[in-house]
C-alpha positions as a printed NumPy array, in Angstrom:
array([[105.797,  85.927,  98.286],
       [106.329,  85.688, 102.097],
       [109.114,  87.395, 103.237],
       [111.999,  84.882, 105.467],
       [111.847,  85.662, 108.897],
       [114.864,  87.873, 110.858],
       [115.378,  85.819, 112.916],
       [117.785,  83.472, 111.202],
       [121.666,  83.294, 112.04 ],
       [123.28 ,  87.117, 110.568],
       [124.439,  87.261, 107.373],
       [127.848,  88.076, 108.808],
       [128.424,  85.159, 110.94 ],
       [127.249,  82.724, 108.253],
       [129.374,  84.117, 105.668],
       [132.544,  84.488, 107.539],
       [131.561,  81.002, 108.42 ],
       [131.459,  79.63 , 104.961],
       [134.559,  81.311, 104.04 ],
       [136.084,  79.575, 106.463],
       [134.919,  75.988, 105.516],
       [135.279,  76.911, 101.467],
       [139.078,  77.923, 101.52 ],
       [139.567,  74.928, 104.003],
       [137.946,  72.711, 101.075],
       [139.94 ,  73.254,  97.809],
       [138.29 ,  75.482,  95.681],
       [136.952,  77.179,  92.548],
       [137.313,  77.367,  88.713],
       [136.5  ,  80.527,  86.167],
       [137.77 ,  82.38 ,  83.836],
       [137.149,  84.93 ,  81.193],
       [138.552,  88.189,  80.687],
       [139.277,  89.729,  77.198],
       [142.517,  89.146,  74.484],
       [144.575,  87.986,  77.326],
       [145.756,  84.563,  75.6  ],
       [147.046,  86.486,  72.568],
       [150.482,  87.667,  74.088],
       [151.502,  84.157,  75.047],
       [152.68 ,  83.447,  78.15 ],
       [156.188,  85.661,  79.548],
       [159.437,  84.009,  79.225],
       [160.189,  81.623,  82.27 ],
       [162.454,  83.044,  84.574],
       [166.182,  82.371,  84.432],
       [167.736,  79.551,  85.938],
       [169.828,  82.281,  88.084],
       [167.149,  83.637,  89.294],
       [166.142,  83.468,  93.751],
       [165.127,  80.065,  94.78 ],
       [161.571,  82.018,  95.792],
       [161.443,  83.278,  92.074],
       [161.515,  80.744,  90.461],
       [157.579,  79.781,  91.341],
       [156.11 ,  82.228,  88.817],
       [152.375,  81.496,  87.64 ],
       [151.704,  82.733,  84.997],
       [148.644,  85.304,  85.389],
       [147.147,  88.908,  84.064],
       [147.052,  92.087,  86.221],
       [144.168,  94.304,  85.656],
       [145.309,  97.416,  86.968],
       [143.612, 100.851,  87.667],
       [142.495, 101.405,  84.465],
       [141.31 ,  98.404,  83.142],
       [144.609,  97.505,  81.421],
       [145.327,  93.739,  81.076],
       [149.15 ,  92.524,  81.473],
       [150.111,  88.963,  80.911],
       [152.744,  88.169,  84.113],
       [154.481,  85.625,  85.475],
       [153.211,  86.311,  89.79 ],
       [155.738,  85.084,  92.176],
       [153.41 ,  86.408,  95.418],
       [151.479,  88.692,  96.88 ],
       [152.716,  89.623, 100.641],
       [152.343,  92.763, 103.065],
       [150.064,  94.821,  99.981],
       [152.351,  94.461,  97.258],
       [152.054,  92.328,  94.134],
       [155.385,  90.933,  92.723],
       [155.784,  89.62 ,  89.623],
       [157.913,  89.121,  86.643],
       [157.117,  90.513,  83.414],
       [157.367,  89.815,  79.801],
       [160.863,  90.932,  79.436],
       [161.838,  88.677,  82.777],
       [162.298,  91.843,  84.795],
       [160.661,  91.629,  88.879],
       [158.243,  94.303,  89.824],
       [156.78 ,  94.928,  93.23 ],
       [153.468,  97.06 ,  92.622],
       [150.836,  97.719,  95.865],
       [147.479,  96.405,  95.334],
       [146.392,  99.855,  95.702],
       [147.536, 100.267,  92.261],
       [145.916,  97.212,  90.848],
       [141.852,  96.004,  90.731],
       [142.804,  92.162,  89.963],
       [144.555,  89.465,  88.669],
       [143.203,  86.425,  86.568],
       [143.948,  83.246,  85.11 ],
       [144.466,  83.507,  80.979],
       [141.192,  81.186,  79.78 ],
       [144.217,  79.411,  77.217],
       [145.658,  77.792,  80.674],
       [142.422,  76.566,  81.802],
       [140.735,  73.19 ,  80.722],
       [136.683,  72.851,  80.432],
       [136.875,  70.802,  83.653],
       [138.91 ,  73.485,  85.307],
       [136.051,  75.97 ,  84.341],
       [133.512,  73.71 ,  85.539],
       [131.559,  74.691,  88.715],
       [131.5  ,  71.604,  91.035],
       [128.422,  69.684,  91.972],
       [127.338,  69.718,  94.636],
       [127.518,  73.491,  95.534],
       [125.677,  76.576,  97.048],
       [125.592,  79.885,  95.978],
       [125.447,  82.83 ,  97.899],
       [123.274,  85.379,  96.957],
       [126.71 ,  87.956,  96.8  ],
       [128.366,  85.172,  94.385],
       [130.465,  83.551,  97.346],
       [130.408,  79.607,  96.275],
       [131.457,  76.655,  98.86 ],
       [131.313,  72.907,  97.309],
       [129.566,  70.233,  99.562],
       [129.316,  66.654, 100.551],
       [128.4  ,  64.331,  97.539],
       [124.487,  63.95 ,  96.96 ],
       [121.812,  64.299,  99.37 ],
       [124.828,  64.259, 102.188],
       [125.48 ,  67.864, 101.174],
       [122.53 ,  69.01 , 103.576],
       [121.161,  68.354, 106.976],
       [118.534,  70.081, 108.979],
       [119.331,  73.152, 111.249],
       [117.358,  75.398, 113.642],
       [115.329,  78.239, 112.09 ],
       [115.042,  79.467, 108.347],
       [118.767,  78.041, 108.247],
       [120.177,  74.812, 106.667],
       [123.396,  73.331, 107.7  ],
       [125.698,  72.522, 104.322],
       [128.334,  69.89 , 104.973],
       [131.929,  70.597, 103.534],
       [133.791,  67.405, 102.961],
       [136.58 ,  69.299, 105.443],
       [134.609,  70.854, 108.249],
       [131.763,  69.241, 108.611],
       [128.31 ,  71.49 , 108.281],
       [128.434,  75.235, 108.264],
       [124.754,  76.752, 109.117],
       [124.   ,  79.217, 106.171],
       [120.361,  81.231, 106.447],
       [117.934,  80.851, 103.736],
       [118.127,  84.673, 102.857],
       [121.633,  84.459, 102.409],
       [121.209,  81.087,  99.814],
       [120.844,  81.86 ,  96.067],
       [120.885,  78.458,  94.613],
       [121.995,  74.714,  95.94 ],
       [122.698,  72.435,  92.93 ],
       [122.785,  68.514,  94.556],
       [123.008,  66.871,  91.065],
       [123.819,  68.095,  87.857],
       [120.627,  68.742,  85.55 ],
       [120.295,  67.049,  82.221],
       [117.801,  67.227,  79.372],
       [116.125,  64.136,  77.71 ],
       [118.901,  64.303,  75.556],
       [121.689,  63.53 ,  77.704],
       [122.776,  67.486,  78.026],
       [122.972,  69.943,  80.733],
       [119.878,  71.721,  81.67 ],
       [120.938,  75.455,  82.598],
       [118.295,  76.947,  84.971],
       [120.757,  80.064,  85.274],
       [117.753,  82.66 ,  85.155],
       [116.894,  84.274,  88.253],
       [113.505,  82.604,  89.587],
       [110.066,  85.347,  90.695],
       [109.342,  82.201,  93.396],
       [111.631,  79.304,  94.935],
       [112.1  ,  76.492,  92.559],
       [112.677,  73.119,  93.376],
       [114.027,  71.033,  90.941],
       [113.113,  66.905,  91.224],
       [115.665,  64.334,  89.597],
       [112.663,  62.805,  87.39 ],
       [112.778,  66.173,  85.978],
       [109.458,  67.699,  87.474],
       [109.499,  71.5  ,  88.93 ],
       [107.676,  72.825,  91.978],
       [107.365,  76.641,  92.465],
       [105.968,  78.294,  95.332],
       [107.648,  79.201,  98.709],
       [110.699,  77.563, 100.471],
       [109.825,  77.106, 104.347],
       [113.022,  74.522, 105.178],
       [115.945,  72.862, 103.403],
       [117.355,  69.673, 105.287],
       [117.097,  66.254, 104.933],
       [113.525,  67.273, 103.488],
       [112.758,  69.936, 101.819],
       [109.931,  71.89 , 102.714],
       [107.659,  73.883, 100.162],
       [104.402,  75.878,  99.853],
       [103.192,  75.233,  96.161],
       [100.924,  77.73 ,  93.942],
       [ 97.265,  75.905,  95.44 ],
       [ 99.057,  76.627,  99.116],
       [ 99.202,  73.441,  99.423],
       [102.74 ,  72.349, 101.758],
       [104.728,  69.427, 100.348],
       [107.645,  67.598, 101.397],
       [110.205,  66.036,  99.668],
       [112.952,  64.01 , 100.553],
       [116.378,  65.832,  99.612],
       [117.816,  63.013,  97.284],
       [114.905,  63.194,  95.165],
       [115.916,  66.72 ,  94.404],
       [118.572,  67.65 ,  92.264],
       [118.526,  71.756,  92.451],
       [116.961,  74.273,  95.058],
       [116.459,  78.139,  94.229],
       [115.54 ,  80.873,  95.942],
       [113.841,  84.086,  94.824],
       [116.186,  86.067,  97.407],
       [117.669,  89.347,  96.093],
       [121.066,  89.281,  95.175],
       [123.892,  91.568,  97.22 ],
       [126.665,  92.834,  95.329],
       [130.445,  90.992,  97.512],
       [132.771,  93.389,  99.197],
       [136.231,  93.285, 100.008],
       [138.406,  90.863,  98.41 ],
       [137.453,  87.982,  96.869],
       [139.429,  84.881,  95.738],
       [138.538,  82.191,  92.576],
       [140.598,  78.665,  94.053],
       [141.287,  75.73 ,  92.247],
       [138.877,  72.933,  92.964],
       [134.838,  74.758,  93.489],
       [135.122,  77.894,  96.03 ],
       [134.571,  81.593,  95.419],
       [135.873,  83.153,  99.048],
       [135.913,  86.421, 100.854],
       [139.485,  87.613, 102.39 ],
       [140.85 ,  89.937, 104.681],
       [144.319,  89.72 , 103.203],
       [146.55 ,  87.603, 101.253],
       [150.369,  86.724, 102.113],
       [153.044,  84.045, 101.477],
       [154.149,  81.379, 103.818],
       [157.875,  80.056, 104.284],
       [157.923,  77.261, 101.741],
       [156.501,  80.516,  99.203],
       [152.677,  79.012,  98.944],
       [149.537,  81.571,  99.73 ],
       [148.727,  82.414, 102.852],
       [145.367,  83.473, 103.205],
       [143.903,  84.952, 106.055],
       [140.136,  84.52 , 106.621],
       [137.757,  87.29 , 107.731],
       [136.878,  86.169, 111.542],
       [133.4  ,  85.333, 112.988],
       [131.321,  87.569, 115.152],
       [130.609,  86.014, 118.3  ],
       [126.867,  84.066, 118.918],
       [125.014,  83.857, 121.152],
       [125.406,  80.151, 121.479],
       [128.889,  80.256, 121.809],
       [130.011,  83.846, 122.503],
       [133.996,  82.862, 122.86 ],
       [133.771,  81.212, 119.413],
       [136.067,  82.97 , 116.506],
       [136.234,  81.143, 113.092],
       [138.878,  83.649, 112.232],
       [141.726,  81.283, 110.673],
       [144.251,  81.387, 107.955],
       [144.799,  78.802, 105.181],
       [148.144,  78.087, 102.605],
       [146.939,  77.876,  99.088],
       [149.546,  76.846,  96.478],
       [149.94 ,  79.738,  94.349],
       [148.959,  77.837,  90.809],
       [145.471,  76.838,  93.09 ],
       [144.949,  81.164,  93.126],
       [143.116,  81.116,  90.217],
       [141.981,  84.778,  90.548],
       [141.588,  88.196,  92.994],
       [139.614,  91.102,  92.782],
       [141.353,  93.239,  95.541],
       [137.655,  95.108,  95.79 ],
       [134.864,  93.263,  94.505],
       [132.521,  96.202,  94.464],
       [134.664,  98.154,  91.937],
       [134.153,  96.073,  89.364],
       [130.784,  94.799,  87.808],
       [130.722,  92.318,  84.771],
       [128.231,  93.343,  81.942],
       [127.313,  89.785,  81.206],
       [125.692,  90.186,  84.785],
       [123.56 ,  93.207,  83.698],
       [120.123,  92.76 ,  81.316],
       [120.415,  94.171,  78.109],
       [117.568,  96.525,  77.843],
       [117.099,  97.048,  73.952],
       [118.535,  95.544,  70.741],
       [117.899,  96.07 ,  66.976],
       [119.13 ,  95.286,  63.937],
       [121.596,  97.172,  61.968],
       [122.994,  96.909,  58.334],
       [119.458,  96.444,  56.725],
       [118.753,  93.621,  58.474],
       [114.999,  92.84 ,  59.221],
       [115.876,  90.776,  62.898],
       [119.079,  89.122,  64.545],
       [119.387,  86.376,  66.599],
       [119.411,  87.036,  70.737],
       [122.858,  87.619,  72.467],
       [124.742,  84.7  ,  73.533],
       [125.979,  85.233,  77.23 ],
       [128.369,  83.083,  78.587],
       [127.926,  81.733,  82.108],
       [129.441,  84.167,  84.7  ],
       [130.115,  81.808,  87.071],
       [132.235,  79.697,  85.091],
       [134.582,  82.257,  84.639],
       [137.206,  84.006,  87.263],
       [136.273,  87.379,  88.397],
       [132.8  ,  86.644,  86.944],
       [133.695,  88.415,  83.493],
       [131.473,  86.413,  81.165],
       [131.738,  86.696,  77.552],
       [129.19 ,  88.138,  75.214],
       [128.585,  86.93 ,  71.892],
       [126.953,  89.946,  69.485],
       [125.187,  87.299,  66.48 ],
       [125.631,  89.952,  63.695],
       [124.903,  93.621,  62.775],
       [122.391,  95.33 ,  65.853],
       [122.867,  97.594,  68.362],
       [122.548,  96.718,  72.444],
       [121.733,  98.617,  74.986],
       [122.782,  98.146,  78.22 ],
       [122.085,  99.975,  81.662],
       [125.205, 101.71 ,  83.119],
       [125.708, 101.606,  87.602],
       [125.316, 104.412,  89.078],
       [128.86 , 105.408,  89.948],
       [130.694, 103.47 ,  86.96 ],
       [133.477, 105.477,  85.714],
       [135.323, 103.041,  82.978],
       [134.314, 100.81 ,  80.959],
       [136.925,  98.359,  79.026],
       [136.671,  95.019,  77.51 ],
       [138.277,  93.046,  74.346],
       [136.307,  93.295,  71.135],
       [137.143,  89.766,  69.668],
       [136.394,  88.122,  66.308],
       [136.338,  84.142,  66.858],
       [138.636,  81.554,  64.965],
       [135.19 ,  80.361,  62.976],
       [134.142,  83.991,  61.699],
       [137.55 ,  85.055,  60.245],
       [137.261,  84.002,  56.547],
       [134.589,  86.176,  55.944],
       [134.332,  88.434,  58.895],
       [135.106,  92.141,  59.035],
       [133.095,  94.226,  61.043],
       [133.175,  97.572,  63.538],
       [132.347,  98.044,  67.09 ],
       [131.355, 101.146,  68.044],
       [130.901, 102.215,  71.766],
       [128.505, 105.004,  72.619],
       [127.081, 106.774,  75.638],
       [123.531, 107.971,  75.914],
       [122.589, 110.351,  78.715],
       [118.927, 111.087,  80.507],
       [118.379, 113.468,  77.483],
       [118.902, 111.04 ,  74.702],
       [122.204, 113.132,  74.083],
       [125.228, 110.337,  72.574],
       [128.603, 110.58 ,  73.35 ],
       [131.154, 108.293,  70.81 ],
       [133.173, 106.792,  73.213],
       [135.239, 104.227,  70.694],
       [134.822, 102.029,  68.012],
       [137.251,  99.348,  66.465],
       [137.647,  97.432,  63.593],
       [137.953,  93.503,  63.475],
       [138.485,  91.347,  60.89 ],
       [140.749,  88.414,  60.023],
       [144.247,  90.299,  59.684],
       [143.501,  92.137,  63.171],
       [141.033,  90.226,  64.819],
       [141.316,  91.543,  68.96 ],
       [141.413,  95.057,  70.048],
       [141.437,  96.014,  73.076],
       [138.765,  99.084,  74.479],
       [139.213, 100.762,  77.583],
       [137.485, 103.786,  78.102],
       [136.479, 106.479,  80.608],
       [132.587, 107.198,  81.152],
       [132.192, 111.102,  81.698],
       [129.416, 111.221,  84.718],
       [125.758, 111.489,  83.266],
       [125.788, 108.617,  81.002],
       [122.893, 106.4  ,  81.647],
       [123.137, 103.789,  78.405],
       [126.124, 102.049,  77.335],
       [124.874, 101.19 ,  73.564],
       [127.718,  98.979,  71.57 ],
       [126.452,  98.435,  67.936],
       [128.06 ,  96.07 ,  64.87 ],
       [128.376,  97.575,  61.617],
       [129.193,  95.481,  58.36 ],
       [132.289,  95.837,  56.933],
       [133.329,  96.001,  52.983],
       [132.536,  91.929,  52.717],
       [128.728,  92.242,  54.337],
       [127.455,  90.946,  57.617],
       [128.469,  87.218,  56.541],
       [130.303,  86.04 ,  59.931],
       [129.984,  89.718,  61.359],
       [129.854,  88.12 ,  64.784],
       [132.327,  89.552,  67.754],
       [132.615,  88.761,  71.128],
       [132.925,  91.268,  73.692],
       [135.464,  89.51 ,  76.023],
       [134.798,  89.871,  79.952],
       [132.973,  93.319,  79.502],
       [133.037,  94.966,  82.62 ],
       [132.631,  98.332,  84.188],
       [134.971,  99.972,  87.021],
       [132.897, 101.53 ,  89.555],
       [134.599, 104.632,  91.668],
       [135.526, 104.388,  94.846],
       [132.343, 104.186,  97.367],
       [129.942, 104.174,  94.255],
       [126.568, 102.152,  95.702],
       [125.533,  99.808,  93.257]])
């Protein structure tokens, strides 16, 4: 496939540019990680409490080791995190202690966890909502398109930096949505009447431009399309990275709290171009603290499992197959922890990054499977030898059905292999759910 040219606006400049325009729009919706519903929310703070406490939210903290704390947050200002826990006491922690913080998925709605349409996605996971339709897009110099925001007007993105651009949402003969979620080997253009065109991307604008298998070079007019995506590699995000009410996953330089107690975030600013070398994009933005759905202080300490391929599975308990994993949608959820669904005894086999030195997650057994489910979870580590290491295993059943695992990954493990064993009542409803699975990378580990 023909590579995009260099020549194309810098990945910094657009970025910074389009997380200028997406906090400026009113934002993004996701959540997932593990048991943290089952505490309940904290008590609400007294009615003697400061005036500026009294605006708790209430949230988790995921701190250095992967330990989940249900809080009420009252801000984040100057590096430090304060917050009120369950017992109604106010702590101020540094960020340097924590990794995140998270909505709990039993305070979000499905249409809060919805990702709006239209959108584009960055090939890093950075999101920015659009214009409605076909008004999303307009042409722009280059291998660039210019995406329209409905508060700044059109930011100019470069193709290699685009991972997908979703102008309608997709639906099946049926009436249901179409997920298109795997990553393409060619660009994809997806036509409202339902047809698909593969090939090679040359423009996106108010046509879109592609080179199909026979070579041949078609255009199409944008509102006949209703999803564009491209085979670019994805980029793992840096620095902090914020989940906002409303459509927009956005890169930060810092986070602070403005005099009537709202979020003040302050945006990463633009490197000069050459067509305007004075220009600065660098700007700062209130968010209302309920609209913070979710931080990771570092995105490139922590990487979701649901967003790594499963390399082997088999069955276990004498069973002759089992059904494929069911992985929840990543980007529905904040922080990008998607759920995985295990369908029954087997064993799966996942990949561990280079670097990752925890691994923690919530072995859950769902509402549906607890009349007849009792099962255990066992966590191993394989290394380049075949050598396994036990890291943990837990047992779930209807009387205890959420544990939580958090465990440290001595260096040299290459296979993170979690299997399902049937309990004393057989595999009927042996099916957990491994809530937002993720691994914590060490600090400076390249992934």
């Amino acid at each position: 496939m023909p590579n995009r040219r260099s020549n194309a606006p810098s990945r910094s400049a657009t970025r910074i540019a389009c997380v200028a325009a997406s906090v400026l729009l009113a934002n993004a919706a996701h959540a997932s990680d593990d048991a943290w519903q089952r505490p309940g929310p904290p008590p609400a703070p007294s009615i003697d409490a400061p005036r500026n406490m009294d605006r708790g939210v209430d949230r988790v903290l995921l701190d250095g080791q992967l330990r989940a704390r249900r809080v009420w947050l009252l801000s984040i200002e100057g590096g430090v995190v304060t917050y009120r826990d369950a017992d109604g006491l106010v702590h101020a922690e540094p960020v340097s202690n924590l990794l995140a913080l998270t909505t709990p998925l039993d305070t979000l709605t499905s249409d809060a966890m919805r990702p709006p349409v239209p959108r584009i996605e960055l090939v890093d996971g950075l999101r920015l909502p659009g214009l409605s339709g076909s008004n999303a897009i307009d042409d722009a110099a280059g291998e660039s398109l210019a995406w329209n925001t409905p508060s700044l007007g059109p930011i100019v993105l470069a193709l290699s930096d685009v991972r997908r651009v979703i102008l309608q949402p997709s639906v099946d003969a049926d009436g249901t949505p179409r997920q298109n979620d795997a990553p393409p080997t060619s660009d994809r253009v997806s036509l409202t009447n339902g047809d698909v065109i593969e090939g090679f991307v040359a423009r996106i604008g108010r046509e879109v431009e592609i080179e199909d298998a026979s070579g041949a070079l078609r255009t199409i007019p944008t509102d006949r399309t209703s999803e564009i995506a491209l085979a670019n590699p994805g980029r793992s995000a840096t620095g902090m990275v914020v989940w906002l009410a409303g459509g927009s996953v956005v890169q930060v330089e810092r986070i602070g709290q403005d005099a009537a107690g709202d979020g003040r975030l302050v945006l990463p600013g633009a490197e000069a171009s050459s067509e305007s070398p004075t220009e600065s994009i660098a700007s700062e933005i209130s968010v209302p603290l309920p609209d913070l759905y979710a931080v990771v202080f570092d995105a490139a300490r922590l990487v979701p499992l649901s967003t790594i391929r499963a390399r082997a599975a088999r069955a276990e308990s004498g069973r002759r197959w089992t059904p494929s994993l069911r992985v929840s949608d990543a980007e529905r959820a904040p922080l990008r922890l998607g759920d995985i669904e295990i369908p029954g005894p087997m064993s799966v086999e996942w990949p561990v990054p280079a670097g990752a030195t925890r691994f923690a997650t919530t072995v859950t057994l769902p509402r549906a499977m607890r009349v007849w489910g009792d099962c255990v979870v066992a966590f191993e580590l394989i290394d380049d030898s075949g050598g396994v290491l036990a890291l943990d295993s837990r047992r779930v059943l209807g009387e205890q059905p959420s544990q939580r695992v958090s465990v440290a990954l001595p260096p040299g493990g290459r296979v993170l292999r979690v299997s399902v064993l049937a309990g004393e009542r057989g595999p009927i409803q042996d099916c957990p759910v491994l809530e937002g699975p993720v691994f914590l990378m060490g600090p400076g580990a390249a992934q």
